[in-house]
N, C-alpha and C positions, 0 to 999 in steps of 0.2 A: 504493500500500500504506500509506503514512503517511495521507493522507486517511482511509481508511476505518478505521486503527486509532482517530484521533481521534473518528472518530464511533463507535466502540464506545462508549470513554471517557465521550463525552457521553453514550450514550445512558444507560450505567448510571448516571451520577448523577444523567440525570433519568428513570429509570423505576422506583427503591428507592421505591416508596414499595408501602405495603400494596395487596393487592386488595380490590377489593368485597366486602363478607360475601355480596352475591348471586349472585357467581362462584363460588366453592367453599364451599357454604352448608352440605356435610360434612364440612368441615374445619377445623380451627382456625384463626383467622387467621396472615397471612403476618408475618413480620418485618419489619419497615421498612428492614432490609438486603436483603431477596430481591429479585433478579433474576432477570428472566423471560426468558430465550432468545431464544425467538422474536418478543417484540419487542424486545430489542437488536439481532438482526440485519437487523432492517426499519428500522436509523436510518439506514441507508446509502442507501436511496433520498431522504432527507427531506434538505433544505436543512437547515446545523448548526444555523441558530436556528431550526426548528421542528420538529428531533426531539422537546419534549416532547407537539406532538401526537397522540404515538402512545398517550399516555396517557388520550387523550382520553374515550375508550367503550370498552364491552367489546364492542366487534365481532370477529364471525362472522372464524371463522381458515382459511383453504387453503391445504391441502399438498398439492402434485402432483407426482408422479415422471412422465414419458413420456420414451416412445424415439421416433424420427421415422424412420422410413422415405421420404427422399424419391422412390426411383424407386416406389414403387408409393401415394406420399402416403398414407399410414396413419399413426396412432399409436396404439400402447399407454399405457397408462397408469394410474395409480392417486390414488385423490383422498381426502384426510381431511378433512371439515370439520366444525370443533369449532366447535359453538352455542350460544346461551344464550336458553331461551325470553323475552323481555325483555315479552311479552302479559300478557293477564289470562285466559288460558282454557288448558286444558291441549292440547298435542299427541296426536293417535294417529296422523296423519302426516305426517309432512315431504313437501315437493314441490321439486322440480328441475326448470328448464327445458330441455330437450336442442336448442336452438337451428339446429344444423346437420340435423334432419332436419324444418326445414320445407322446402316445394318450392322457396321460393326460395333455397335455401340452395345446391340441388344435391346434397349429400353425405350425413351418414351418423354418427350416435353413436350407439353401444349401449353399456350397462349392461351387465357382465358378471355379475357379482357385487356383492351388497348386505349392508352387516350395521351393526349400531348399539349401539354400546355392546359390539363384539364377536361377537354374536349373529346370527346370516342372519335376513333379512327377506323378507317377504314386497312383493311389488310391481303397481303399476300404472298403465296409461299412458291419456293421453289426447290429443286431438284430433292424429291422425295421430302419435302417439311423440312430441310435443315436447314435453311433461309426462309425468314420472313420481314418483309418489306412493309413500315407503317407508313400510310398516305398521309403528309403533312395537312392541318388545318393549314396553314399560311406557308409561303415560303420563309425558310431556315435562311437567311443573307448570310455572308460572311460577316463573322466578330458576333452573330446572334446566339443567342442561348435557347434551348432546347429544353422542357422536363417532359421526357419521358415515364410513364409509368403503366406496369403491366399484371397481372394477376395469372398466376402458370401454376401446371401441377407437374408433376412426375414422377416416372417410376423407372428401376432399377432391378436386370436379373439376377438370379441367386446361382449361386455355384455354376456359374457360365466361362468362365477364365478360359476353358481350354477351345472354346468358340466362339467368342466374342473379346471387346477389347477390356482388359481384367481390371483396369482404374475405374471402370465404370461397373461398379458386381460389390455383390455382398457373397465373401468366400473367406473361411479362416478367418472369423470373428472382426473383420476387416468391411466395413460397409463405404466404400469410395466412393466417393458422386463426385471426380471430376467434370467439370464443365454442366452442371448441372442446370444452369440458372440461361438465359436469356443473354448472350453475350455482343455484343457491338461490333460490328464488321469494321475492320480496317479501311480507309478512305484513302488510295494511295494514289498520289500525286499523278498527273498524267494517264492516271488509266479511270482511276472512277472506284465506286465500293467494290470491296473484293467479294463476289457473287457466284465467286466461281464454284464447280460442285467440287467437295473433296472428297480427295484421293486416297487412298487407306491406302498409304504406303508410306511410313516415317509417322511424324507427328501432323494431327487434326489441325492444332488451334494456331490462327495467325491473330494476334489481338496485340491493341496497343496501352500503352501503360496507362494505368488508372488508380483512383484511390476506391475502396471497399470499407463501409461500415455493414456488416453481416450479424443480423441476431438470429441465433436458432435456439428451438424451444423442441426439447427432447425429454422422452423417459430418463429416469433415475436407472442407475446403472451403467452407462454408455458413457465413456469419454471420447472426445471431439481434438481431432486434429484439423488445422488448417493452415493455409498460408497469414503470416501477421502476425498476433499476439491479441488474447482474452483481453478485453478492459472490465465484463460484467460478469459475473456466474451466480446466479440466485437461485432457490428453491420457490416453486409453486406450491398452491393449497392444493393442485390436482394430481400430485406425485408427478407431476416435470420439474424441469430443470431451464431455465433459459440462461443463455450464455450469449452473449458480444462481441464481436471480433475486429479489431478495425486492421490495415494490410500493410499502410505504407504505398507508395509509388510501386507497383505488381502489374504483372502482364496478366494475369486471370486469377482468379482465388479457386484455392484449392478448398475442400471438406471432405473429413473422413470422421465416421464414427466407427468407436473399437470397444468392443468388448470379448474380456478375456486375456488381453494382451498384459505385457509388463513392463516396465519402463525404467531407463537408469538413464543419467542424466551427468551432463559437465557441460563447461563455458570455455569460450576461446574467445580472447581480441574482445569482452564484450556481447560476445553471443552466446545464450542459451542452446546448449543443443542436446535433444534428447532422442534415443532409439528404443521403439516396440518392437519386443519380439513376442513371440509365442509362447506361453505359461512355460514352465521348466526350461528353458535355454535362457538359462542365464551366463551362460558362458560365452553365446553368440551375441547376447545384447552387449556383453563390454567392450566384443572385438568392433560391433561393426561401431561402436560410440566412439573407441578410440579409431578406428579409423574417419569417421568425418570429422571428430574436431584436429587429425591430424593433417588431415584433406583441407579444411577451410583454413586452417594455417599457414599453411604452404602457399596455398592460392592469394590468400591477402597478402603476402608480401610479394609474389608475383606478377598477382592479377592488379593487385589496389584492393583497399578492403570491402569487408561486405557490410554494408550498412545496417541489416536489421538487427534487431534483438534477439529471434529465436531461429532456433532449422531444426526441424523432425526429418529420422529417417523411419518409415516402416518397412517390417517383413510383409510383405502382401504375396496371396497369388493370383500370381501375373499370368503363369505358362508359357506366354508364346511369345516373353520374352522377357531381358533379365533387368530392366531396372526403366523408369518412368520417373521425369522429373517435373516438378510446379512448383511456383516460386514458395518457397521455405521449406516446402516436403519435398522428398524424394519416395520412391515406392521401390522396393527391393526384391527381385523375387524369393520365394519362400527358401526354395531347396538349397539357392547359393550357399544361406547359413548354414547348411549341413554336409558342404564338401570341404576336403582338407587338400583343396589347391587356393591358387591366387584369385579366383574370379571374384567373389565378392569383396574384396578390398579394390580390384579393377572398377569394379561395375558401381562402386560407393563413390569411387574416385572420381569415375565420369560424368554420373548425376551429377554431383555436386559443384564439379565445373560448368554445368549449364548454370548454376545462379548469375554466372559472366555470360556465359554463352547461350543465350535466348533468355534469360533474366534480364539483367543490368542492359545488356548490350541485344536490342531487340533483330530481329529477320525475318525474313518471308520463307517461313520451314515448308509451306506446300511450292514454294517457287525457288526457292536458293536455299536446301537443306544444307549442304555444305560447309556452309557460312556457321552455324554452329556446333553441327555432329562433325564435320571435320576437325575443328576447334578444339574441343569434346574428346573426341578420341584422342587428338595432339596431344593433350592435358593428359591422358595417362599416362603418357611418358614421362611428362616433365614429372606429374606426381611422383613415380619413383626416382628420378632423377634429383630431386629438390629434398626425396626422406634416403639420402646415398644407398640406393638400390638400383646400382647402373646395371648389375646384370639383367633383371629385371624389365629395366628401360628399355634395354638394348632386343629381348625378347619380345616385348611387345611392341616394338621398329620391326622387327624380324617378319610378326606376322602379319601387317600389315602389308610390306613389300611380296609377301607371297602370297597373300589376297588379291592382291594386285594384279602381280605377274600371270596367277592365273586368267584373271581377266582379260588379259591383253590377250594372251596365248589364245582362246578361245574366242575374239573377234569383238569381245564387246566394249572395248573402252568408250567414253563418252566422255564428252567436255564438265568440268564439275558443275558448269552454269545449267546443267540439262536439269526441269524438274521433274520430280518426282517421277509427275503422268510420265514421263519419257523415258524411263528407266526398268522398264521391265524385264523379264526373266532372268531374275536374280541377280541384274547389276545394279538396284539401289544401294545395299550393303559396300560391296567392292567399290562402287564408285565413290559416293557419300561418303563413307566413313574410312576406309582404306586409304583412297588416293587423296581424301580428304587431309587425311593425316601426314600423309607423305608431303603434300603442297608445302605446309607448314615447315617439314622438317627442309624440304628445295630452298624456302626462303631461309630458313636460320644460315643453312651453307652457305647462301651467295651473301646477303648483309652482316653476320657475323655475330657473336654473342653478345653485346653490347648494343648492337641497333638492336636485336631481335627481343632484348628485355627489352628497350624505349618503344617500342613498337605495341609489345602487349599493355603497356602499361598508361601508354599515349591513346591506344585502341579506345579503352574502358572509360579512361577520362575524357575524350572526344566525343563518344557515341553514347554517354551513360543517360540510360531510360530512354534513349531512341532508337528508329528503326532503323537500318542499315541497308544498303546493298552492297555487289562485290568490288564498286569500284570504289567507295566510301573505304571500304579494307585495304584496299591498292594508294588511297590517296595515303591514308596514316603508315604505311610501310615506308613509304618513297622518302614519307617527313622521318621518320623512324633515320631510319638512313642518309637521305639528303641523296640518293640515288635516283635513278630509270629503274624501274621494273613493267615496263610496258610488255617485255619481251615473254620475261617469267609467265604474267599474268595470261597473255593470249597462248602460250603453250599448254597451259594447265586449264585453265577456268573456259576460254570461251572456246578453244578448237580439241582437237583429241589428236594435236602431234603426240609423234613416240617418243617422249622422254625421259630421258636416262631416269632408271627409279633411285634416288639418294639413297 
């Protein structure tokens, strides 16, 4: 409780300052004493020396009320999101992704009700309900503000993991509802809302950063993980429980309800971080504890730090695949805890570097995956490289370059710029993530260990909470260096020359 009074404190003295004239562009400007609410009480997810982040941009605000029903996995709920056209072209209508009713998803969001600015709206959907389109009452002008608000239900399969996509599944006392909620379509410059149908191949969600106040109201019993940090947890007269969560600057909010799990718990840098495992493994909860706060160690002084307050990893099962990240959780597959090789310290590793890599430092994962599973994968190197486990390093170099080469051998190389859709018969993997990684290690060789630190670490503070593309990564290398890398970048990223593999 003293903790988080302190960081009121901070937050109000660093978030007095005036708004934008382009946020309330009908109003008078603000006093240089006003304090804004709703983000003072988002300083409580943010480590105390980077609550002034929150002041950063005027980003897209949600607020979501649901109730959870676990025995029949539904939720209700209600969702506000206040926008600000920040384009050059006016709105007439918003788009939302409803994520959970693609096939892979297994389950189920609908839209109950829609209204904007107050008003009912009119609606529509596209490529099988996973987009829906609200018809403005008026036009959205650029600098305009927007309150959206919607009333949804949803549901979620049970023990589906081994046929559907397993962040979305109530399996091993694990009830994950990624992407649960009504999500905001990326508005991306020159092309228009991102409408596109996706592709279940790599990762779903392309979403831009925003702030998240989330209250869920749950049975006694069930603990809640999510992206952010609790500010409320209270008991009902009807045996619930309601609980508050605000996010910080996050690319989507994560929720998960756990019952049966067990939890151990340590801090790094600042950050709370805590791993569920499965009752009686308590020997797996310390390793994979010590390995992320060993992981987010190494990364902060690498990457630049990580700003929030907490990071959960869970044991979930996943099956069809070994690890899933969103911003503060990571999801781990079950069985890794139970082998006695490297992979889940790998696969801990990897997650975890996504908080940089499609976290902090955002991409177009259905359109330039690369950009951060290349990243991603890079970072597992360096992870053993930076805990001195060079042989290690040097093994997971090794099998990337023979991921590789067998893909050449066999015809299928493709440029890294290729997306997803374009990537079929088992060269997303090899290209993505393989040559992904390798690109990484081409540049360390040609600019040197010195540029290639000021690179990563110029990347994160250049791009931090925005979207990226590949030439945006080409431009901070070149500064990294004070080099040409025009040549590098068209070998690897936009054409499929055959290049020596590093």
């Amino acid at each position: 409780m003293i903790r988080l009074l302190l960081l009121f404190v901070i937050a109000w003295n660093c978030i007095a300052t005036p708004a934008p004239p382009s946020v309330f562009r009908d109003e008078p400007p603000a006093a240089a004493t006003t304090i804004d609410p709703f983000i003072a009480a988002q300083a409580a997810a943010m480590r105390p020396e980077y609550v002034a982040d929150l002041t950063q941009a005027d980003w897209d605000r949600y607020t979501i009320d649901i109730q959870l029903d676990p025995d029949r996995l539904r939720l209700d709920g209600q969702i506000t999101v206040v926008l600000t056209n920040q384009t050059e072209i006016n709105f007439d209508t918003i788009w939302f992704h409803l994520y959970p009713n693609h096939p892979d998803f297994g389950g189920r969001l609908d839209v109950t009700s829609a209204h904007i600015d107050g008003i009912p709206v009119p609606s529509r959907t596209l490529h099988g309900d996973t987009l829906i389109g609200l018809v403005t009452p008026r036009l959205i002008a650029p600098g305009d503000r927007a309150t959206v608000t919607m009333t949804f239900t949803a549901h979620a399969p049970r023990n589906a993991s081994r046929r559907t996509f397993g962040a979305y599944n109530m399996e091993a006392g694990v009830w994950s509802l990624a992407s649960f909620y009504p999500l905001l379509a990326r508005y991306i410059p020159g092309i228009g809302w991102d409408t596109r149908p996706i592709v279940a191949r790599g990762d779903f969600t392309v979403s831009a950063i925003a702030l998240y106040d989330v209250t869920v109201n749950i049975p006694f019993g069930w603990d809640l993980v999510s992206s952010g940090s609790a500010i409320e947890d209270r008991g009902l007269a009807d045996g619930r429980r309601q609980v508050r969560f605000v996010s910080g600057p996050q690319r989507e909010f994560y929720l998960a309800a756990l019952q049966g799990l067990q939890q151990v718990s340590a801090s790094i840098d600042g950050t709370h971080v805590i791993s569920y495992v499965q009752a009686g493994d308590t020997a797996a909860g310390e390793r994979s504890l010590a390995i992320a706060t060993t992981a987010l160690g190494v990364f902060n002084q690498h990457f630049g730090a990580y700003p929030y307050a907490e990071f959960e990893v869970i044991q979930a099962a996943l099956t069809q695949f070994y690890g899933m990240e969103y911003p503060g959780v990571v999801l781990i597959e079950q069985n890794l805890y139970r082998r006695d090789d490297r992979l889940l310290e790998t696969t801990i590793a990897h997650e975890i570097s996504h908080q940089w890599w499609y976290g902090l430092v955002g991409n177009d994962a259905q359109g330039e995956a690369w950009l951060d599973e290349g990243l991603a994968s890079y970072s597992q190197i360096l992870y053993y490289e930076l805990t001195g486990e060079s042989a290690q390093a040097e093994a997971e170099l090794n099998a990337f370059r023979a991921t590789y080469r067998r893909l050449r051998e066999r015809g299928g190389d493709a440029p890294l710029a290729t997306p997803p859709s374009g990537l079929s018969n088992g060269r997303y993997v090899p290209v993505v993530y393989a040559k992904g990684a390798l690109f990484f290690h081409a540049l360390r060789q040609r600019i040197g260990e010195e540029a290639f630190q000021r690179f990563l670490v110029g990347y994160v503070e250049s791009a931090r909470y925005r979207e990226i593309a590949g030439p945006d990564l080409l431009r901070a290398a070149e500064q990294a260096c004070a080099c040409d890398l025009s040549d590098l970048f068209q070998d690897w990223v936009v054409s499929a020359t055959a290049v020596a593999i590093p």
